[in-house]
N, C-alpha and C positions, 0 to 999 in steps of 0.2 A: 403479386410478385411472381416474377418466373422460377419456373422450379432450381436452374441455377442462380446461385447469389453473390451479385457482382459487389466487389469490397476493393473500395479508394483509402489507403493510407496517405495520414497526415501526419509527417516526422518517422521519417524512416532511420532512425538512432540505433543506437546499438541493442537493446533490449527488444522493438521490434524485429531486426534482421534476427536477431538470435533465436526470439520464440515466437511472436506473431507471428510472421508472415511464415515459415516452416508450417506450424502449428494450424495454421488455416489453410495452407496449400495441401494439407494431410487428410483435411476432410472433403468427402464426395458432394459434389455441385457446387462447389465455389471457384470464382474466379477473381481474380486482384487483377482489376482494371484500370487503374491508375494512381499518381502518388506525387503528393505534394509537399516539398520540403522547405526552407525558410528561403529560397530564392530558386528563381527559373530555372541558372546552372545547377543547382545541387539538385533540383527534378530531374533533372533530365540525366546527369547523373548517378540518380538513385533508379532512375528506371532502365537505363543499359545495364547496372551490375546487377540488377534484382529482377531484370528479365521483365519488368510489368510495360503493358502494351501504351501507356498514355499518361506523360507529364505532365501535373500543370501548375502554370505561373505562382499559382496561391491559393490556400486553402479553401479561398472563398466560394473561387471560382470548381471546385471538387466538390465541394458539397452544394452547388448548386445544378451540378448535374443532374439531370435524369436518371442518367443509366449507370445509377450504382446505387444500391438497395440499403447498404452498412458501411460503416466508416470507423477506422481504427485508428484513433488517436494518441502518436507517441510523442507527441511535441513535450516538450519541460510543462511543469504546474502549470505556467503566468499564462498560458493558452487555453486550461482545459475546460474552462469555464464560457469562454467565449464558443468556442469549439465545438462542444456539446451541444451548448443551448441552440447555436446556428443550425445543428447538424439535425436536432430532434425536431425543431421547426421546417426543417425541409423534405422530413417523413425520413430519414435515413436511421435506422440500429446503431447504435453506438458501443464500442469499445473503448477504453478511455484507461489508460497507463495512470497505475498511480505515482503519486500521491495525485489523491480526488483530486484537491486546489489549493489553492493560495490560503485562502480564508474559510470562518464558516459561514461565511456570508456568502461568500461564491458557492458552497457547496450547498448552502441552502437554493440559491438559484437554480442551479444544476438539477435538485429531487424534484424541484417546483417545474421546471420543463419537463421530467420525465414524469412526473404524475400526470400532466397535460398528455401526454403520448401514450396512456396506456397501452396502446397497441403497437407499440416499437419496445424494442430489448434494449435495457440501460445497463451496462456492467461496468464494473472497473476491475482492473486486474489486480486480484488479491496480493496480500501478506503470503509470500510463498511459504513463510515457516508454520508449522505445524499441516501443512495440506497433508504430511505422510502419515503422520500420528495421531492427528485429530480427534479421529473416531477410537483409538482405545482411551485416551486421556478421557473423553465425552462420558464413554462407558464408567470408564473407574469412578469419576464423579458421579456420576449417577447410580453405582450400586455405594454409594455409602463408604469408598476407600478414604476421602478426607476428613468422614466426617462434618463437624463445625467449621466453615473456614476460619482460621484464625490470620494467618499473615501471608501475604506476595509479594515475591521480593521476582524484577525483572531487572533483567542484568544485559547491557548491549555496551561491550568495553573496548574500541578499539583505537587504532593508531593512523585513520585515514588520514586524516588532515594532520598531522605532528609536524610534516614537511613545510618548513615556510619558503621552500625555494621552489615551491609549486604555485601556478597561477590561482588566486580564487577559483572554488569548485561552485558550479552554478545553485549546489544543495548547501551552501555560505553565503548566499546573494540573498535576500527576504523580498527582493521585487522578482526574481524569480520562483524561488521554491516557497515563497508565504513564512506560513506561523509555526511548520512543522517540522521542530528540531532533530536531526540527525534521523537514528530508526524512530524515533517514539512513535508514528503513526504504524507501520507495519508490525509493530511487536504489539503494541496495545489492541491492535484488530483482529491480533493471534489469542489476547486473555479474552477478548469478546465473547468468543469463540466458546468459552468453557467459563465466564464469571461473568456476574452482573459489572454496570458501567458506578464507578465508582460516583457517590454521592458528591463530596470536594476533596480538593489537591490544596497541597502547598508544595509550592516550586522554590526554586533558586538554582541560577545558571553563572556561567563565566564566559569571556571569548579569551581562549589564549592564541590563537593562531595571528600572526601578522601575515600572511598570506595580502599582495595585494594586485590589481587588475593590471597594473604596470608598474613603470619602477617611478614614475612620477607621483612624489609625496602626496600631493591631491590628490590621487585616482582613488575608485573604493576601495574597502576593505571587508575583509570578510563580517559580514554585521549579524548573523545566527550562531547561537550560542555553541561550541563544540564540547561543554562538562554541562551536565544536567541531570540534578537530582529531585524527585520528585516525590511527596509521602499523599497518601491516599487513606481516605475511609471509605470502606465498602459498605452497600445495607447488612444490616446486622451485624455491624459492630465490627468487623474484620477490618485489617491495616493493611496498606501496600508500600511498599519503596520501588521505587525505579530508578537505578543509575544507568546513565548512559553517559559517553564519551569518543571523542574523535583525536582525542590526543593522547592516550594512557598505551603506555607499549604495556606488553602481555598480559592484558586483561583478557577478562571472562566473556569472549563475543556476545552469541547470543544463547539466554538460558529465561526461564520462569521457574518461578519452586513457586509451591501452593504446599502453605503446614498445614493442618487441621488438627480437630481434637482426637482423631481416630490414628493419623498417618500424612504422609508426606510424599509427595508423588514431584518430581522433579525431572523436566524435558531440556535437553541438550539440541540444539542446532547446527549442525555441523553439513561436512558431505554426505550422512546420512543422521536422518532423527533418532535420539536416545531417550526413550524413559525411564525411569527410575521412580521402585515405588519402596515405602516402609512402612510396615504397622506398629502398632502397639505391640512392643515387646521382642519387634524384631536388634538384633544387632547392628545391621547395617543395612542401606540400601542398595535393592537387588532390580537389574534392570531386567525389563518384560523383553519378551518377543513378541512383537506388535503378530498378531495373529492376520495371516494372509487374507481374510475376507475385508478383514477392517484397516487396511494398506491403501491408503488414499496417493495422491501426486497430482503432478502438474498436467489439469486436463482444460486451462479456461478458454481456448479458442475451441474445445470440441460442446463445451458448456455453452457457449455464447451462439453456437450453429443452430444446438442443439437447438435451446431458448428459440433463435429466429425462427424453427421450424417448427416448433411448439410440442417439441416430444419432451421439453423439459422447462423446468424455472431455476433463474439463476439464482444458485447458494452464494458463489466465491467469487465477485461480490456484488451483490446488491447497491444500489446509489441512497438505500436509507441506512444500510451498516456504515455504509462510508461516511454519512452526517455523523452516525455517534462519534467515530474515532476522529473525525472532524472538532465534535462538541469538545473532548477531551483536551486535543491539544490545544483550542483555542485558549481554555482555562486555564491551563499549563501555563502558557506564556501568559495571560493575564495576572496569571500567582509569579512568576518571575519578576515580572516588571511593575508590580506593586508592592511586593513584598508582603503581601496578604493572603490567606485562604481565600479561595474562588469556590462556589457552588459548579458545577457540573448541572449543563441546561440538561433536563428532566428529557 
């Protein structure tokens, strides 16, 4: 590879323009040499506003260029599997927007080309929540602040979808966005992060949204669930809850408590992350000041360089983290729509 590293975006959306392509254009020897979006005009429209030197008709045809080293994949889920897998077979580094995919079945395809490629960087772009706090939450659990874990409770409560006089949103479509309801894959790949993967779930979900693609009675509806609760057994005995919702006004966005036998340590997600910790015998809980060395944030296109150029290995995230939080919710909705405990694949 030449020492500059030439990088083709596929789906230049909003969350690319916002942080990819900035975020890559910030690191030294990179150049974004072309970009491919879901039709010719919108190439070549994304290439006048984003300044990149060469549109092309389809994805296809960018990743089978030559002369582009890595590819940055912001397309919706229902691509990221195809996308990938084209992309590591043609020798290209992949970056790849989450959510992983559709399925665990896709996302098992997806590990299975990059274990084939050990010599190419596979990432997906993390769970932003906790990248700030990570490292003291990590510490406190590891010096013994919880304890025994005893219970988790994750809390993701909001009002996106309440609005029925909004068009289906493409994360309500399941032939788009797959088996993974609302946040549950990004919050669950945040407890990864500091707990084991729970042994089995029992789920139960609702759709209350009538949101639909048009005003004709036939057209679809939104068919992923927006209220989803979720109960867990951890190894050793510990329980979890997960509430999540897209229709509940002023709920509890996004938070994790972790009790234990010792103490209780409690993270807030907001415009900026909040710990909260309490011990035995404390009155209340007292939030930390994440101490400056252990201050993590948003670094995955300087991780993903980094990676290509082998000064580092990718943490945030990996495409075998991605299979767990993948294994997770497929069981999730398997416990939904049977109404059964599901095992969680090992």
């Amino acid at each position: 590879m030449s020492k500059t590293i030439r990088v083709g975006i596929i789906g230049a959306g909003a969350n690319t323009r916002l942080r990819h392509i900035p975020g890559l254009r910030a690191q030294p020897g990179i150049e974004i040499v072309g970009v491919a979006n879901r039709t010719p005009e919108s190439s070549r429209r994304a290439a006048d506003e984003l300044n990149i030197p060469r549109a092309f008709d389809n994805w296809q045809e960018l990743v089978a260029e030559p002369g582009i080293d890595a590819v940055c994949i912001g397309t919706w889920p229902n691509l990221h599997c195809e996308v990938t897998c084209a992309a590591l077979a043609a020798g290209k580094h992949v970056l790849v927007e989450a959510r992983m995919s559709r399925t665990l079945e896709e996302a098992n395809r997806m590990l299975a080309a990059a274990q084939a490629r050990p010599d190419l960087v596979s990432q997906i772009v993390p769970s932003p929540l906790g990248l700030e706090c990570g490292a003291t939450v990590s510490r406190l659990i590891a010096e013994g602040a919880l304890g025994d874990l005893r219970e988790l409770v994750v809390l993701g409560v909001t009002d996106a979808f309440r609005d029925d006089s909004q068009p289906v949103h493409w994360r309500q479509d399941s032939s788009i966005s797959g088996r993974n309801v609302l946040t549950l894959g990004i919050l669950h790949e945040t407890v990864l992060r500091w707990l084991p993967q729970p042994e089995s779930v029992m789920a139960q979900s609702a759709i209350h949204s009538q949101r639909s693609a048009a005003t004709d009675a036939a057209a679809q509806r939104a068919d992923i669930p927006d209220v989803l609760h979720v109960l867990t057994r951890l190894p050793g005995g510990a329980q979890g809850i997960y509430h999540l919702s897209g229709v509940a006004m002023f709920g509890p966005p996004f938070q994790i408590h972790m009790y234990g036998s010792r103490g209780t340590i409690r993270v807030d997600f907001g415009e900026t992350e909040r710990v909260w910790l309490g011990r035995a015998g404390d009155t209340e809980l007292t939030e930390l000041e994440i101490p400056s060395k252990e201050q993590g944030g948003w670094r995955v296109e300087e991780e993903f360089v980094q990676a290509i150029r082998g000064h580092e290995q990718v943490q945030f995230t990996d495409f075998a983290t991605g299979v767990r939080y993948m294994e997770f919710t497929e069981a999730v909705m398997q416990s939904a729509e049977t109404g059964t405990p599901v095992d969680v694949a090992p």
